[in-house]
C-alpha positions as CSV (number, residue, x, y, z in Angstrom):
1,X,0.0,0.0,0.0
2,X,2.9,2.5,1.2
3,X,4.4,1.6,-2.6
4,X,1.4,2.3,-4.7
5,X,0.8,5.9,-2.3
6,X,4.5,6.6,-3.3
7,X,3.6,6.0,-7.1
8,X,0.6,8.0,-7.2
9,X,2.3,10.6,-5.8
10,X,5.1,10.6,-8.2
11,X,2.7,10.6,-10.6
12,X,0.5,13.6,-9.3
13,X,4.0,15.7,-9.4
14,X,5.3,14.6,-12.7
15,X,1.8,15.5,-13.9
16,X,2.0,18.8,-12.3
17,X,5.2,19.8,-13.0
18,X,4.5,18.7,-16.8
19,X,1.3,21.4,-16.5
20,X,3.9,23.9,-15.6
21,X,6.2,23.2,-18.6
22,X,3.3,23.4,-21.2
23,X,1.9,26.9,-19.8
24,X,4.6,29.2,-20.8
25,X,4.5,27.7,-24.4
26,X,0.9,27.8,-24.1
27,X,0.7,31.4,-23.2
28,X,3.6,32.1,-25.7
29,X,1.9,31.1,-28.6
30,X,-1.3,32.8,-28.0
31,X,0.6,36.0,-27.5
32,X,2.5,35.5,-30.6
33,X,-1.4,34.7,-32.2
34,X,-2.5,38.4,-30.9
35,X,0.1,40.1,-32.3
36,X,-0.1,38.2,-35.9
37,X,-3.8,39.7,-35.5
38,X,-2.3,43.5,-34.6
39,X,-4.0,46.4,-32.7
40,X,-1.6,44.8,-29.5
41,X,1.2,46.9,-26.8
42,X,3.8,45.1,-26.5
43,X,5.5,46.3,-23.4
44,X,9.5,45.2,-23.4
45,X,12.1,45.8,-20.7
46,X,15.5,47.1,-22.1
47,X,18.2,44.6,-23.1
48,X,21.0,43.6,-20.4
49,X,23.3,46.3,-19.7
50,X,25.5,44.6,-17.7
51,X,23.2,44.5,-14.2
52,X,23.2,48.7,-14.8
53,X,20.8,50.6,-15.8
54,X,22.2,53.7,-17.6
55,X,20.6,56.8,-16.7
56,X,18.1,59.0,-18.2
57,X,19.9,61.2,-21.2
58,X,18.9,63.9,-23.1
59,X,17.9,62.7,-26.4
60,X,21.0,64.8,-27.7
61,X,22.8,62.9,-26.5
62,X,25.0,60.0,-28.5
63,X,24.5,56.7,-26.8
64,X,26.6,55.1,-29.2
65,X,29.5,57.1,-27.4
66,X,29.4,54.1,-24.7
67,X,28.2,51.0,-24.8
68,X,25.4,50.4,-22.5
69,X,25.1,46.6,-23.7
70,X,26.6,43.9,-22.8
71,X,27.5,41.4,-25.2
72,X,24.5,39.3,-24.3
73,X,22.2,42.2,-24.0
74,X,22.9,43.1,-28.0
75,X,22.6,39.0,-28.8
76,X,19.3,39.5,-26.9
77,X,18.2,42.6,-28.8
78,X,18.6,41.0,-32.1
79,X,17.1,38.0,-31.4
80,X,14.0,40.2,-30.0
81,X,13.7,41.5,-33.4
82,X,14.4,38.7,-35.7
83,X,11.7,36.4,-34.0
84,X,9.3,39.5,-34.4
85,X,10.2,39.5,-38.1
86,X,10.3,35.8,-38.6
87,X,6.7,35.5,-37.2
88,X,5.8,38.1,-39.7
89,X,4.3,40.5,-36.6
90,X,3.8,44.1,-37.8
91,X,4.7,46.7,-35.7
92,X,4.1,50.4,-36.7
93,X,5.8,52.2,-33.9
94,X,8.0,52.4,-31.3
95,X,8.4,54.2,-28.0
96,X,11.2,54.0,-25.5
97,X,12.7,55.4,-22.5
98,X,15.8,57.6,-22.6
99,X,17.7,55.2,-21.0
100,X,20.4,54.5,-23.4
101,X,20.3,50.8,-23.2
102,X,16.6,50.9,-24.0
103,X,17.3,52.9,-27.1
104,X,19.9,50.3,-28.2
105,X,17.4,47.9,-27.7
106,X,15.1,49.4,-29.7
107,X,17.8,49.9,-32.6
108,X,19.0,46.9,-32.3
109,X,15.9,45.2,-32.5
110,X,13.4,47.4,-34.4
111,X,16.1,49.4,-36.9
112,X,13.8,50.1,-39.7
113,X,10.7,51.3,-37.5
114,X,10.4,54.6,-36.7
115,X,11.2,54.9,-32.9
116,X,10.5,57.9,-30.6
117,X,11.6,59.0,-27.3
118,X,8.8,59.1,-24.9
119,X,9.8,60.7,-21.8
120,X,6.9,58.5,-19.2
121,X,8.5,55.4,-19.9
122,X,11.5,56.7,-18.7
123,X,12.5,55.1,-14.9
124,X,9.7,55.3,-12.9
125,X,10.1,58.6,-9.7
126,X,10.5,57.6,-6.0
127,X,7.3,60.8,-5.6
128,X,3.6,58.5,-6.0
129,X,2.2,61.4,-7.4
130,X,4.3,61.7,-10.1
131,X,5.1,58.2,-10.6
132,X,1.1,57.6,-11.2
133,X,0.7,60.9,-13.7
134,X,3.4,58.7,-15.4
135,X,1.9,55.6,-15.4
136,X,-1.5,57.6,-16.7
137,X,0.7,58.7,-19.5
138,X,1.6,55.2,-20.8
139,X,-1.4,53.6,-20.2
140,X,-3.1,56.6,-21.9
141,X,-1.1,56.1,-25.1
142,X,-1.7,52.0,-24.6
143,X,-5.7,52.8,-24.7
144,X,-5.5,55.1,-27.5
145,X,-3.4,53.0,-29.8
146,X,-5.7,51.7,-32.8
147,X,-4.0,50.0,-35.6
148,X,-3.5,46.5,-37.6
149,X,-0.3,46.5,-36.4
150,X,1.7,46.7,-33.3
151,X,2.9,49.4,-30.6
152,X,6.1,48.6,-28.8
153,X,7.4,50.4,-25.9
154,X,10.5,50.3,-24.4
155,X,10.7,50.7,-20.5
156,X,12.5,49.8,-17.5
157,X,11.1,47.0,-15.5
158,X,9.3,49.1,-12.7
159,X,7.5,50.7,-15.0
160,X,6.0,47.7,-16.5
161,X,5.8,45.7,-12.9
162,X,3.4,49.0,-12.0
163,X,1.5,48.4,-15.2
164,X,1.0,45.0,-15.2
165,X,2.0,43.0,-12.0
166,X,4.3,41.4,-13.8
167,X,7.8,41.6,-13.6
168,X,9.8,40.5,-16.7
169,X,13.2,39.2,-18.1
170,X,14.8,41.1,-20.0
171,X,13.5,41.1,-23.7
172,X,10.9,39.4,-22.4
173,X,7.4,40.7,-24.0
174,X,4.7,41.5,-21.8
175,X,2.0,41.9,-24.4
176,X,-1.2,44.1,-23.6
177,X,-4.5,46.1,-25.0
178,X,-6.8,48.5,-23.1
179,X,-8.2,47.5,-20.0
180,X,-11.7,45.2,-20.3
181,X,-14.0,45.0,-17.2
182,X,-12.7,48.1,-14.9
183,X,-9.1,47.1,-15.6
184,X,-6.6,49.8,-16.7
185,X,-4.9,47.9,-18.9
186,X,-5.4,44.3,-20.1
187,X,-2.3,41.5,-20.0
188,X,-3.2,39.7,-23.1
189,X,-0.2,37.4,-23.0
190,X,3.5,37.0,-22.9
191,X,6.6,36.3,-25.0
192,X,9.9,34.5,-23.5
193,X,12.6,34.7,-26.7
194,X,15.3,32.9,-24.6
């Protein structure tokens, strides 16, 4: 008897922990299926930049005078935007931080799409009043976004934590639409492209 409780309970684990294996694929493709449809945010956190994350900069200013990646974080970028392209998901626009590793990010991975500095995605302030006019500002641009394609925006991982609940890898996608049912803001699924 103490055998066959040992079994089903290896059984009930390996069954469980097999449930968690398949759920991240699951939820991977139907993110990838939204996007493939358009009219989707997808909300990214800037590639690795070596544990750092390089301060705010005037949009004069030449990130390309310092690398703010680390060698992974530009592998990571470009495989962002290759699996993007390969899946033949449109995206129309881009918004990032000025962080300077966000904007190499968003070069590295989206070159061709026009990309624009938007200043509330930048890292989110310690004062709660103007960390939620911030917030407002993103999720006001995430409600007003209509389009057959896709919006990305670049951010640091507060920002999108505060947004979402969620707090990703980086270049992992949190992908979202405006808010159904009294949410702000919908999580409509995610992307993990390592």
């Amino acid at each position: 008897m103490k055998r066959l409780c040992t079994r089903a309970l290896f059984a009930l684990a390996l069954s469980s922990s097999a449930c968690l294996i398949v759920s991240p694929a699951f939820a991977t493709d139907a993110a990838w299926a939204r996007l493939a449809r358009g009219g989707y945010t997808v909300l990214i956190q800037g590639a690795d930049a070596s544990g750092t994350l390089s301060p705010a900069v005037d949009d004069s200013l030449d990130c390309s005078a310092t690398q703010t990646l680390s060698d992974r974080g530009r592998q990571l970028a470009q495989k962002l935007g290759a699996r993007i392209a390969a899946r033949g998901v449109r995206i129309d626009k881009v918004l990032t931080s000025s962080t300077c590793n966000a904007r190499e990010t968003a070069r590295l991975s989206f070159g061709s799409v026009p990309t624009e500095i938007f200043p509330p995605l930048d890292p989110v302030p310690d004062d709660d009043s103007a960390k939620q006019s911030q917030l407002e500002k993103i999720r006001a641009v995430i409600t007003a976004f209509k389009s057959s394609g896709n919006l990305v925006m670049l951010s640091d991982r507060a920002n999108i934590t505060a947004l979402t609940g969620i707090a990703p890898r980086p270049t992992e996608a949190v992908v979202v639409s405006p808010g159904e049912d009294g949410e702000t803001i919908h999580v409509a699924g995610r992307i993990i492209f390592d």
